[in-house]
N, C-alpha and C positions, 0 to 999 in steps of 0.2 A: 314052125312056119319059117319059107326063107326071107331072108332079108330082101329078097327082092317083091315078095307078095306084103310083105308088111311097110314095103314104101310105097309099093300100087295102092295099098288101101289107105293109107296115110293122105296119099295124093288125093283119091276120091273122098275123102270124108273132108279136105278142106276145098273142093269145089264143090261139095253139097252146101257148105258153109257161105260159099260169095253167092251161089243159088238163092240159099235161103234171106240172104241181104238184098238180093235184088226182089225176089218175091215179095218178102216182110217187110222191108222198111222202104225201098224207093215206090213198087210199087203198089203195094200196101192191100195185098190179094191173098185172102188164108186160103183159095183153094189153089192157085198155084203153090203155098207154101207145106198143105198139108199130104201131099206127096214122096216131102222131102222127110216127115214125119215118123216116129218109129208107132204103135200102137200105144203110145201114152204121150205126154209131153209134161213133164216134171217143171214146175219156173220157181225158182228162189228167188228171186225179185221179187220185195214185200208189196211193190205197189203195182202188181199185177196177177190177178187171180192165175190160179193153177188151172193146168190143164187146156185142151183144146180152145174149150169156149172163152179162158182167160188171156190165151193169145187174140182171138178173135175181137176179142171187146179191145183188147190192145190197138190193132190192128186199126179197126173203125176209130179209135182215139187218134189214132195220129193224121188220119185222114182228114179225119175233122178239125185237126188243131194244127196241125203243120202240113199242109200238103208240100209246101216245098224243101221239106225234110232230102238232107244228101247225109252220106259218109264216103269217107277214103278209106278204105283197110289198106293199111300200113305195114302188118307185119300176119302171117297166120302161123301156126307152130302144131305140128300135129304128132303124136305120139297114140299109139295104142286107139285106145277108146273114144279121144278127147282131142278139141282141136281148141287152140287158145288164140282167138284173137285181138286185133288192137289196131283200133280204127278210130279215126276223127268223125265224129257227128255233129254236123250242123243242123238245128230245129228251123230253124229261122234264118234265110239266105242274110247274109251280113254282117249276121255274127263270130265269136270266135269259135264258139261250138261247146266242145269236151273232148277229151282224151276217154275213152271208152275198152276196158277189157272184157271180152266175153268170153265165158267158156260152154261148151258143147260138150253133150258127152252122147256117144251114139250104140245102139246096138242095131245090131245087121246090119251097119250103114245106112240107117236111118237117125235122123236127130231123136232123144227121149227129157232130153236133161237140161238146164241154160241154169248159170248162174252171169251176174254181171255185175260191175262197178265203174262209176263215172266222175272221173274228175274235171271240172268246168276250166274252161282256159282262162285265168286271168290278164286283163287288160297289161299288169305290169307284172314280173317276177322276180324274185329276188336272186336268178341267176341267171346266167344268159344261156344255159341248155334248152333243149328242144324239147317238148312234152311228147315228141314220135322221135 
């Protein structure tokens, strides 16, 4: 494959990914999301059921519990299969949020895979670096 087909698709698998943040999480619609879809959706996030119906019930969770749910994506990084990114999520307008890594892992250029980890922003830190 040339370098130039594997940066074109690099490209499209991280605007599937800002897609899938606008669909998923701002405006919180699995049938706009499930588009973006590969014919499975694998989740390793323990507190979210696998599969289709386990992002769905997500989905309707945050609707109901955070409508004013935002993120910033910060940084995306895409290589091969997988797109890493790293974004600020605020649940609740006012607060500081979390620092949020997600990863994607996609076949055909469809999403199949997410894992993720979230580190809450503390009020104080014990250094003066930036959590993005």
């Amino acid at each position: 494959m040339s370098e130039t087909r594997i940066t074109d698709q690099n490209e499209r698998n991280k605007e599937t990914v800002r897609a899938f943040y606008q669909a998923a999480i701002i405006e919180k619609e699995f049938d706009k999301v499930r588009p973006l879809l590969g014919d499975k959706y694998i989740q390793h996030n323990p507190q979210i059921a696998d599969g289709f119906d386990g992002l769905k019930e997500f989905l309707n969770f945050l609707a109901e519990n955070f409508p004013g749910i935002s993120l910033e994506i910060k940084r995306l990084v895409a290589e091969g299969d997988f797109v890493v990114s790293h974004i600020h999520g605020i649940r609740v307008p006012d607060q500081p949020g979390a620092s949020i890594v997600d990863i994607f892992r996609f076949e055909d250029g469809k999403i199949v895979e997410h894992w993720d980890v979230a580190q809450p922003i503390p009020d104080e830190a014990a250094n003066s670096n930036s959590m993005f």
